[in-house]
Every structure is written in C-alpha cells, then in structure tokens.
MARVEX-435635 format. One record per residue (C-alpha): residue number from 1; chain; x, y, z. Coordinates in Angstrom, 3 decimals. Example, Ala and Ser with C-alpha at 12.3 -4.5 7.8 and 13.67 -1.06 7.14 Angstrom:
<fivos>
{1 'A' {12.300 -4.500 7.800}}
{2 'A' {13.670 -1.060 7.140}}
</fivos>
This chain:
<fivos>
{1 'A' {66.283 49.970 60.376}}
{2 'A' {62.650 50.955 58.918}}
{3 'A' {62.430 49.324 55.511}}
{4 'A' {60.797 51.384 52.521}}
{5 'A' {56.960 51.047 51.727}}
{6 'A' {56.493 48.453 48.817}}
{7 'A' {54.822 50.542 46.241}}
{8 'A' {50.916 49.466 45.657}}
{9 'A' {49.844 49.232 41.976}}
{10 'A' {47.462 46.496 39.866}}
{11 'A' {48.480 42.978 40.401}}
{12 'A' {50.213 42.457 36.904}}
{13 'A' {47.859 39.824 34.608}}
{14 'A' {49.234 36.304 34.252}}
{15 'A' {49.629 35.504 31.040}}
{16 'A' {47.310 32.754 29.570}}
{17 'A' {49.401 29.560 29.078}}
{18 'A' {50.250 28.724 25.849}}
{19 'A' {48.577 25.287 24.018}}
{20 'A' {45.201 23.933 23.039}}
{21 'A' {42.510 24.480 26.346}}
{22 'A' {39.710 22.842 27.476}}
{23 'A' {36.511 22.711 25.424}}
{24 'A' {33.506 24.878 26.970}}
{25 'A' {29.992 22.976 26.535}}
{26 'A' {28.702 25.517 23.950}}
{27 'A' {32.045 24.773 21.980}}
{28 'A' {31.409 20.888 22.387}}
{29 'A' {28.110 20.986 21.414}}
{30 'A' {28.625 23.480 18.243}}
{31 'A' {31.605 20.968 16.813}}
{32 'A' {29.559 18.037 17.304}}
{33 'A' {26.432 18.986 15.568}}
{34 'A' {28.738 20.607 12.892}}
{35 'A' {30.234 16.443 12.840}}
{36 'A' {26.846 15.280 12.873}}
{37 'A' {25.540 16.704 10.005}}
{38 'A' {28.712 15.856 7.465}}
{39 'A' {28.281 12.415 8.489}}
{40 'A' {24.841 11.862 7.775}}
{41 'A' {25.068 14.079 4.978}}
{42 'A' {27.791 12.250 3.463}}
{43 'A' {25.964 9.043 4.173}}
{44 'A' {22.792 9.853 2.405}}
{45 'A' {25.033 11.665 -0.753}}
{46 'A' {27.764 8.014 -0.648}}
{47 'A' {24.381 5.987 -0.930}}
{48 'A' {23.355 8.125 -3.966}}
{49 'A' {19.793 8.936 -2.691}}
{50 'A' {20.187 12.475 -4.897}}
{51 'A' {16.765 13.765 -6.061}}
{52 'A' {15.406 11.673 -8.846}}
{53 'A' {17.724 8.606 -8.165}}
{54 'A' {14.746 7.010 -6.732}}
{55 'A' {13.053 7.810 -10.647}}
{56 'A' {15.933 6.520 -12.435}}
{57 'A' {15.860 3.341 -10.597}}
{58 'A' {12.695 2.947 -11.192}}
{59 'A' {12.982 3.338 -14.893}}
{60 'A' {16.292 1.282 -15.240}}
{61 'A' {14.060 -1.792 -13.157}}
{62 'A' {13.704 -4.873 -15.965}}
{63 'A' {9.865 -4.719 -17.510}}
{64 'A' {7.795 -7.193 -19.447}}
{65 'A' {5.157 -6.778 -22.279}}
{66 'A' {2.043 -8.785 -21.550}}
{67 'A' {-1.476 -9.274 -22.706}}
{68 'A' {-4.488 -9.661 -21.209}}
{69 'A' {-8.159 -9.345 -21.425}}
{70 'A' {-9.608 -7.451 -19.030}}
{71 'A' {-13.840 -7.217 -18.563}}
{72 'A' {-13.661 -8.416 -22.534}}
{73 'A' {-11.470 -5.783 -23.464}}
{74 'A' {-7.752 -6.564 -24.537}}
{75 'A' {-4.958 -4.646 -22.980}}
{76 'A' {-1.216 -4.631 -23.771}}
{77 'A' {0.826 -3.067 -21.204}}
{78 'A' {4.947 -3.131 -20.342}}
{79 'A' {5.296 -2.653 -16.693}}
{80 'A' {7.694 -3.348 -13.939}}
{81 'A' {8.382 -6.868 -12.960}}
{82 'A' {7.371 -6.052 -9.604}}
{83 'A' {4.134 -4.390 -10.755}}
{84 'A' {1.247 -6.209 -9.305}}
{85 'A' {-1.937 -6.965 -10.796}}
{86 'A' {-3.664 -4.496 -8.531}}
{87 'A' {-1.400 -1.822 -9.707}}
{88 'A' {-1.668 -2.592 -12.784}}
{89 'A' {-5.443 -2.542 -12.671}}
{90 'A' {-5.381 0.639 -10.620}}
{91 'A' {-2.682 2.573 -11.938}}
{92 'A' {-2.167 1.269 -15.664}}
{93 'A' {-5.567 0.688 -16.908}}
{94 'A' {-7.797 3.533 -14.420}}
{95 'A' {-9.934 0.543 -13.006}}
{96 'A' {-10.411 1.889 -9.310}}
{97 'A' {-12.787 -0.241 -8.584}}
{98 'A' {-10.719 -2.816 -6.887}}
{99 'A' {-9.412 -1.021 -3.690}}
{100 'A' {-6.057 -1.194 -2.059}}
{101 'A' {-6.937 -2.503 1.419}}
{102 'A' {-4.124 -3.959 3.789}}
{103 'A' {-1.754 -4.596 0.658}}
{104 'A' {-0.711 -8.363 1.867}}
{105 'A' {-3.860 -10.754 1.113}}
{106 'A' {-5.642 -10.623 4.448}}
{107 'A' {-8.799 -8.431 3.877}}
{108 'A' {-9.682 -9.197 0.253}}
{109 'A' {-10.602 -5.688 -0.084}}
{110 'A' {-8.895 -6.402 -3.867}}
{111 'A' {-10.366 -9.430 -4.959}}
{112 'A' {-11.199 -10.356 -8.876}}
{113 'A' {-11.940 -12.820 -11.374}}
{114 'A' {-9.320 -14.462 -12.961}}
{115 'A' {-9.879 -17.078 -15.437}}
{116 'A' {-13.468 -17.444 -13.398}}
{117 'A' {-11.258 -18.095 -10.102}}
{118 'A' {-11.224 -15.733 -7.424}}
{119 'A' {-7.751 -14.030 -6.636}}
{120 'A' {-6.041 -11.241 -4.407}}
{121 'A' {-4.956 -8.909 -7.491}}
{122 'A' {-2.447 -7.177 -4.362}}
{123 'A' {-0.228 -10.616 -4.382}}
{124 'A' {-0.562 -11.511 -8.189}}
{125 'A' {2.306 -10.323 -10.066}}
{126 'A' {0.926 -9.123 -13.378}}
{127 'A' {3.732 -10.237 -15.355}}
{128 'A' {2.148 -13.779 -14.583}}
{129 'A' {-1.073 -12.933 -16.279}}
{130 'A' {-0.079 -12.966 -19.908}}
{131 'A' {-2.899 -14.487 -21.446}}
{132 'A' {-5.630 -14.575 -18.486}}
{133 'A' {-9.308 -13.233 -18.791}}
{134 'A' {-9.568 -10.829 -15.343}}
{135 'A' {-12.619 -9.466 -14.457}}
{136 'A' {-13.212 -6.451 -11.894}}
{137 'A' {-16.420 -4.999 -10.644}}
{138 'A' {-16.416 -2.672 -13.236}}
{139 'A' {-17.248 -5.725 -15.947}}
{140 'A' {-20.296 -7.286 -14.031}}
{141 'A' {-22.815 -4.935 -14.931}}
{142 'A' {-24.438 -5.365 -18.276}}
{143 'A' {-24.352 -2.062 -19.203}}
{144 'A' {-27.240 -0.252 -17.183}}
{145 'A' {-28.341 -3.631 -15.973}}
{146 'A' {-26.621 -4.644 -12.444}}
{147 'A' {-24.992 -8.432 -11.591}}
{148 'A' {-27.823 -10.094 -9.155}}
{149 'A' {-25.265 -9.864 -7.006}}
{150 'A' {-24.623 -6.207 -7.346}}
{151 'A' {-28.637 -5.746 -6.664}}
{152 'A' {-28.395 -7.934 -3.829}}
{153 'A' {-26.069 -6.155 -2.130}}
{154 'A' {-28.547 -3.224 -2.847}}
{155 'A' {-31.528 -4.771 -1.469}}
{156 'A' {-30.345 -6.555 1.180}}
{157 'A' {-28.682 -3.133 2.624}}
{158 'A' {-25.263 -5.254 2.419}}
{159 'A' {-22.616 -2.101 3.042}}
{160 'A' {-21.932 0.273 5.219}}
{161 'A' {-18.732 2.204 3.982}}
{162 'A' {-18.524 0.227 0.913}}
{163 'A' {-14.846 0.083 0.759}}
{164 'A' {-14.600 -3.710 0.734}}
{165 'A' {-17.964 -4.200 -1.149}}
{166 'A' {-16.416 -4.807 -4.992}}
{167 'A' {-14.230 -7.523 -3.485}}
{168 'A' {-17.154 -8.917 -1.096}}
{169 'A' {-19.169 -9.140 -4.589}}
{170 'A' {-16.424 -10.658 -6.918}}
{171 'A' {-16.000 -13.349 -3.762}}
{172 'A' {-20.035 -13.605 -3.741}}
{173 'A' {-19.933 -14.014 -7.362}}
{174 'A' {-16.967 -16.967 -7.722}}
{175 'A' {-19.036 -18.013 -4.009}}
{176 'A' {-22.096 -18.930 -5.869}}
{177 'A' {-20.367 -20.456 -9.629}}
{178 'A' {-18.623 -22.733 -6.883}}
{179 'A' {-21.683 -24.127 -5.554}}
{180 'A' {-20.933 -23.357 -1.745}}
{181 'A' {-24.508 -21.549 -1.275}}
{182 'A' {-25.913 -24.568 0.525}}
{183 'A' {-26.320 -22.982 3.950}}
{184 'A' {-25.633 -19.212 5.669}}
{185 'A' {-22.833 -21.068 7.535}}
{186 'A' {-21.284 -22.313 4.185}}
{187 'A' {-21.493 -18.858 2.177}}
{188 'A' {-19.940 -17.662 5.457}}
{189 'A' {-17.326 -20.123 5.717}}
{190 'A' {-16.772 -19.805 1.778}}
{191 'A' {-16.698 -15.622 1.976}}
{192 'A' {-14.682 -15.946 4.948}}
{193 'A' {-11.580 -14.079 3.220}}
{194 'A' {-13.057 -11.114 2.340}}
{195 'A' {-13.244 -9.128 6.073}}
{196 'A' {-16.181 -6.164 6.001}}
{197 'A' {-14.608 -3.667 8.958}}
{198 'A' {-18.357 -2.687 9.499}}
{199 'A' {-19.596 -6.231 10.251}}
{200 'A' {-22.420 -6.133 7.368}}
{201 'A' {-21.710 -10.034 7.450}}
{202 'A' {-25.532 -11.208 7.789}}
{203 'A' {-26.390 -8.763 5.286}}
{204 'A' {-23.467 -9.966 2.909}}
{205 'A' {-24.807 -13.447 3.556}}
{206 'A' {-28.087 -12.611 3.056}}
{207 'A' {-27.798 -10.823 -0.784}}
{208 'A' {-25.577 -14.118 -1.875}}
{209 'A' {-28.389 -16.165 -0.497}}
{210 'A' {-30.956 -14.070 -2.711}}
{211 'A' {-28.339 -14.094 -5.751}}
{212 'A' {-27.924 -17.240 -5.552}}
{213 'A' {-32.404 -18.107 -5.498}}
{214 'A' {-31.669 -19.468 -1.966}}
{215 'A' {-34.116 -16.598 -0.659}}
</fivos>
C-alpha cells in the first residue's frame, strides 16, 4: 500500500541548551584584562602610592638642625636625615659647583674640603657635619683672583668637558697640603680617586705639578 509523501518544510531549530557555555577567546581575553587591571590597581591604591603620598612621606621623614661653615660663611639648615652633604650643598645652599657624578664614591666628580681633608660630599651624611668648616670650588678663588690650582688647570689645558674638574681641583688642592707632589707617579697615585672620563690625566698632573712649584 503506497504510503503518503512526508511533507517538506525547514528543519525546526534546536534549541540552545540551557547552562553556562564555553568561553570564546575574545570573551577570555576581555575578562582577563578587565582582572588584570583591578588587581594591579588595587595593589598600587592597598600600598597607598596616591598622588602626593610620596610628598607627605617625605615631609613626615625625622630632620635635624645643624651648623656649619661653608667657604667662611655660616649656614643653619634642618634637613632630612638622609640628606647628604652633596644635596645639601646642591640643593639647600645653591652651590652647584660640586657635581653629582656616579652618586656612590667612585668618580669623585663631588669632592670637597672638609675640615682641610678631602671627602666625597655624595656619601657624607650632612647631619654628621654639625660643626665642620667645608669648602667647595666656589670658596677657592679670592675674589677675582683664582687658586694656583684653578690657573693651573687653565694653563696647563687640564679639561676637556669640565664636569669632573671642581673635584679634580679640590683633590689637587688637599693633593699638594698633603705633601704627595714628589713625583708625576705620586700626584697620580695620590689623585687616583678622582676619574676624568676624557683622560686629561697628564694635563691634571701637570697643573698640580706647576701649583705645587714642581714645574
């Protein structure tokens, strides 16, 4: 017996199963940037770096009153413990002269006077100088009238870039009141602290030789 034609029509839809489905890659990548940023955002706000903490740190950071004499003039100053005598120099008292160089004692770009003894101002905490006579390169001139030193360096064509030259000259100076002018090889030996990234080193020798009436 011939059976009746099945009617043809659209395939019904299926119906999407119910539940949570799989995560597409843009999905995936959206919810984990989103993730991202509230945790490092909530990191940097639970460590409280909010603008001006950094200020109010800085203010609430214990401080000293000192004085000292710098190039014959007295100063009294209250800085931060951790201020050093660079700094202090540089940012306290507008004395430029001594130049920030590597920061950690190795070039002697910032070398002074204290007391008559030669020191890196960037590793002498200025709290420690209550008291102490510092001089810079600004105090060696006598008013329009240069160190010998200072003319040395001009004669014998000692610099190049002149970024290390006040703390090659406050070395030269302590160099020669130290009595280690005997020989080039000594003044060498005795300036070896103080590095000149130009090599003007002969030259350097040569002006403490002449400052020194060894040439």
């Amino acid at each position: 017996m011939p059976t009746e034609p099945v009617p043809q029509g659209p395939t019904p839809a299926t119906a999407a199963p119910e539940g949570p489905t799989a995560p597409t890659r843009r999905t995936f990548i959206a919810t984990g940037t989103a993730v991202g940023t509230t945790v490092v955002a909530g990191g940097v706000l639970g460590t409280g770096l909010l603008p001006g903490s950094e200020a109010a740190a800085a203010a609430s950071a214990p401080s000293s009153r000192l004085s000292l004499t710098v190039n014959g003039t007295r100063h009294t100053v209250t800085v931060d413990n951790r201020t050093s005598l660079l700094d202090l120099l540089r940012e306290h008292l507008g004395l430029t002269g001594s130049k920030k160089g590597c920061d950690a004692g190795a070039c002697g770009a910032c070398t002074v006077l204290v007391d008559g003894r030669r020191q890196n101002a960037c590793l002498t905490l200025a709290v420690r100088m209550e008291g102490a006579e510092v001089t810079t390169i600004e105090g060696l001139a006598d008013g329009d009238q240069l160190h010998a030193l200072q003319q040395a360096f001009i004669d014998q064509d000692a610099f190049q870039c002149g970024y290390c030259t006040p703390g090659q000259i406050l070395s030269g100076v302590a160099c020669i009141q130290e009595g280690h002018t005997r020989s080039p090889e000594e003044i060498a030996e005795w300036m070896s602290g103080n590095i000149c990234r130009c090599g003007c080193y002969p030259k350097i020798v040569s002006a403490v030789q002449q400052a020194a009436g060894k040439k």
